[in-house]
N, C-alpha and C positions, 0 to 999 in steps of 0.2 A: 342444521348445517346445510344441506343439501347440496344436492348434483348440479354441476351444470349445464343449461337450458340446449347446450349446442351437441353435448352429447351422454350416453349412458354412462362414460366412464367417472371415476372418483377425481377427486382434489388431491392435488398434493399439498399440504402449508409447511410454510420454513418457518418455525421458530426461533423466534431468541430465548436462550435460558439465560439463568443468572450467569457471571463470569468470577463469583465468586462467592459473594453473600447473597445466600437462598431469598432472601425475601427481597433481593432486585428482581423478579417477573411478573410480570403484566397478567391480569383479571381474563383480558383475553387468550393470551398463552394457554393459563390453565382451564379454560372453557373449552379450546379445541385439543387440548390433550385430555381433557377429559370423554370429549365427545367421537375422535377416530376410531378408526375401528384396528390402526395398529401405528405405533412410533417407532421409525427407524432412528437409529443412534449410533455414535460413536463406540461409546464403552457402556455395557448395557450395566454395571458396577455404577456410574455417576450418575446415571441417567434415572435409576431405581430410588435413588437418593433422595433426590427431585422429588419423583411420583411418588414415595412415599411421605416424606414431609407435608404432601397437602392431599395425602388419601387418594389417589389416581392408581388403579389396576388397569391395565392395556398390554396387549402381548408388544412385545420390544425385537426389533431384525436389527444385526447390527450390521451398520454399512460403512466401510473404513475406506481408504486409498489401495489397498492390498489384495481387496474384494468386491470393488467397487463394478466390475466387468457382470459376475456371477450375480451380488445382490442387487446390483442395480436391473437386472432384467428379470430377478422377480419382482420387487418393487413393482418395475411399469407392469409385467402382468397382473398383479394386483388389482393396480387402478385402475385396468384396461376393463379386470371384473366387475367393478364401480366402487371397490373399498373405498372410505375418506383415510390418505394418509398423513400424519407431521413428521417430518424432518426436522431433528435437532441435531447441535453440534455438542459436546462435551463442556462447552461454555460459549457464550456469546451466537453470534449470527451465522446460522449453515450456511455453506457457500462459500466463506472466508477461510483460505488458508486449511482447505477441508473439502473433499471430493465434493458436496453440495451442488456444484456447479455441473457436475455432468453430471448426475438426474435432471436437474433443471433442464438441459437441453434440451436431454431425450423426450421427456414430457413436451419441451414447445413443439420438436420437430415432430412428433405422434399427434398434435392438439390436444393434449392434456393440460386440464388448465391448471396452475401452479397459481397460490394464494401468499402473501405474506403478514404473516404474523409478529410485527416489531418487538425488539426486546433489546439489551443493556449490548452493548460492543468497547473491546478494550480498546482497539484503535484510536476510535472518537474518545472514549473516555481518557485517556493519556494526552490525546491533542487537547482538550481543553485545559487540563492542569498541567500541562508542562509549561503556559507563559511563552509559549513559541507560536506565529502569528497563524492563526488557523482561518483566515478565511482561503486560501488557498493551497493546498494540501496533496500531495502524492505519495501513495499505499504502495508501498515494495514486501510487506509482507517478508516473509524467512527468503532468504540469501543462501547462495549454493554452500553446501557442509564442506565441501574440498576449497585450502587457502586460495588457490590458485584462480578458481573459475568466483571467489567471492570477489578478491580482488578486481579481475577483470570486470563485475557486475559495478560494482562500487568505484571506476573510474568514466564506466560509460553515464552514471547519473554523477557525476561530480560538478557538473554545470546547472544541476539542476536548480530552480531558483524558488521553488515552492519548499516548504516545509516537509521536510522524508519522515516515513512512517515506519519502521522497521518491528518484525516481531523475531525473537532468540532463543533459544533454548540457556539451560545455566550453563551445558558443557562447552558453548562456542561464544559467551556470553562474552569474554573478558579480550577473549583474541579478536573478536570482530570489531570491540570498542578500537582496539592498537590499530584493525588494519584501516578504520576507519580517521582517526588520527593520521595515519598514513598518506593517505590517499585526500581526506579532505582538509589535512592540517587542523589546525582547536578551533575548532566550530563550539558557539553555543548547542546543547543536548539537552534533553530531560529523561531520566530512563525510569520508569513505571515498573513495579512488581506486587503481585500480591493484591491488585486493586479491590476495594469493595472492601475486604477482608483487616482482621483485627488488626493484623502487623503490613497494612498497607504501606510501601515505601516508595516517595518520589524523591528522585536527587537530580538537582540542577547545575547547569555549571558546562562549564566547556567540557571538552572528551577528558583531556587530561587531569583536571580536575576531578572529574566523578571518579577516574579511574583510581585518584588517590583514595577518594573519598570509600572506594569499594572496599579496600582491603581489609576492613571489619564488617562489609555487609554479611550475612548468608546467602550466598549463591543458591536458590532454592525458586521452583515456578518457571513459570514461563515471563521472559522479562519484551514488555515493551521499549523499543527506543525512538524516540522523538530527535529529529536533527534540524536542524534550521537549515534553509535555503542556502543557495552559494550568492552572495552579492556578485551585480552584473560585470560581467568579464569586459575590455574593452576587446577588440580585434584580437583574437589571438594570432592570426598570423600576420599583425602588422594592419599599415590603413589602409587595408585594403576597399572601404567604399569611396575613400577618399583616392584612389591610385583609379580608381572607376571611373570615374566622374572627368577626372583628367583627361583618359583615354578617350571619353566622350566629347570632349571639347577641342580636345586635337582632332577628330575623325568629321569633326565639323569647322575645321578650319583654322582653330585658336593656333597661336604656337606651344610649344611648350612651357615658356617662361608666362604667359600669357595666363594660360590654363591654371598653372601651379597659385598662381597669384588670386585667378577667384579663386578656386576652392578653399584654398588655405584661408581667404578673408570670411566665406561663409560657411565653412567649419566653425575657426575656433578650437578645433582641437590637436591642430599640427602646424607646425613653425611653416613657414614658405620655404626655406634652406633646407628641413628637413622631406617633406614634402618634393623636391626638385631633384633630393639627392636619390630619392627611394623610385621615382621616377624613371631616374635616367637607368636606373640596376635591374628595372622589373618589367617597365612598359617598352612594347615592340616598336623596336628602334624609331624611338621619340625624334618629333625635329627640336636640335638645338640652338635655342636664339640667343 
């Protein structure tokens, strides 16, 4: 495995483990947990599950969001010692939705060098089976617990026009499909639970639909939700490039009626009547011809 060349300190590597069914991990995954000299973890209970299923003994730290201050600054003295350390998550990709990210830091900002170790992720795995367009994609991850500040999150991306990636718990699971409904109207969704796994479940369909579709599911796991993009808004507050454009052509001389007349012709998207009327109510005291 060894050290690297820039300094005596150890490696950190971020693993993916399975997200579900134990035999989704990669050959090298279990080469470098075979080979560290210790695996920090989430819950040292799922984690032992793992290692032992494919015969791996390694001392295990667990490092949570809770403890992340205290474990994290043994950890870097560790590596600082030269240990090789792996970082895993409880499922899927450290770093995601998972303190991960501030050990990472701390390592780049000390030069310690930080390795990745690819492995299975529900995110992507949900965006490819939900049938919702994945070559463009934005990761929002868990949503505030309090209705209030969810709300407010879920109106500042409601313009969004990529594909949303949402992760739930089962206890907020069914309120967040409503507020989401709410606030985005019946959007196409795909909500993922259980993936990898016997009783794997994807249901398709707009919000309200699944939500019918819910009331026989078992609310159980950790549910992904997949949303479709918001198709593109026109002007929200009015024409206003077209009210621009005007402005520009009256401050170079057109008159008003003059101005109104091109743009409206190389629009296309606004009457000349309409256009003259929005004019006269919003641009600074227009000349009237």
């Amino acid at each position: 495995m060894g050290k690297s060349s820039k300094s005596v300190a150890g490696v950190l590597f971020l693993c993916g483990t399975p997200i579900g069914n134990m035999r989704d991990v990669t050959l090298r995954v279990l080469d470098t947990l075979g080979q560290v000299d210790i695996i920090v973890c989430e819950d040292t209970r799922r984690t032992r599950k793992l290692l032992s299923m494919y015969d791996i003994s390694k001392p295990l730290l667990t490092y949570r969001e809770d403890n992340k201050e205290r474990a994290g600054a043994k950890i870097i003295q560790m590596l600082e010692e030269g240990k090789n350390i792996a970082l895993v998550s409880d499922a899927g990709m450290p770093g995601i939705s998972d303190p991960g990210s501030h050990i990472v830091c701390e390592c780049i900002n000390r030069g310690i060098d930080v390795s990745v170790v690819p492995g299975a992720n529900a995110a992507l795995s949900a965006l490819v089976i939900s049938g919702l367009p994945a070559n463009r994609f934005a990761f929002e991850g868990f949503l505030p617990r309090k209705r209030g500040a969810r709300i407010k999150r879920l109106r500042e991306i409601a313009n969004e026009e990529r594909t949303i990636i949402f992760y739930e718990s089962p206890l907020r699971f069914r309120q967040t499909l409503e507020d989401m409904l709410e606030v985005f109207g019946d959007r196409r969704i795909a909500i993922a639970r259980e993936l990898t796994k016997k009783f794997e479940t994807v249901l398709r369909g707009t919000i309200s639909q699944v939500l019918k579709e819910m009331e026989s599911l078992l609310e159980r796991g950790e549910f992904v939700i997949v949303v479709a993009g918001a198709e593109k808004l026109k002007e929200k507050y009015g024409k206003e490039e077209e009210l621009a454009r005007v402005q520009k052509l009256i401050e170079e001389g057109y008159s008003l009626g003059e101005s109104v007349r091109i743009v409206a012709a190389l629009s296309g998207e606004v009457s000349r009547r309409e256009l003259y009327d929005l004019a006269l109510r919003k641009l600074k005291a227009p000349e009237v011809t």
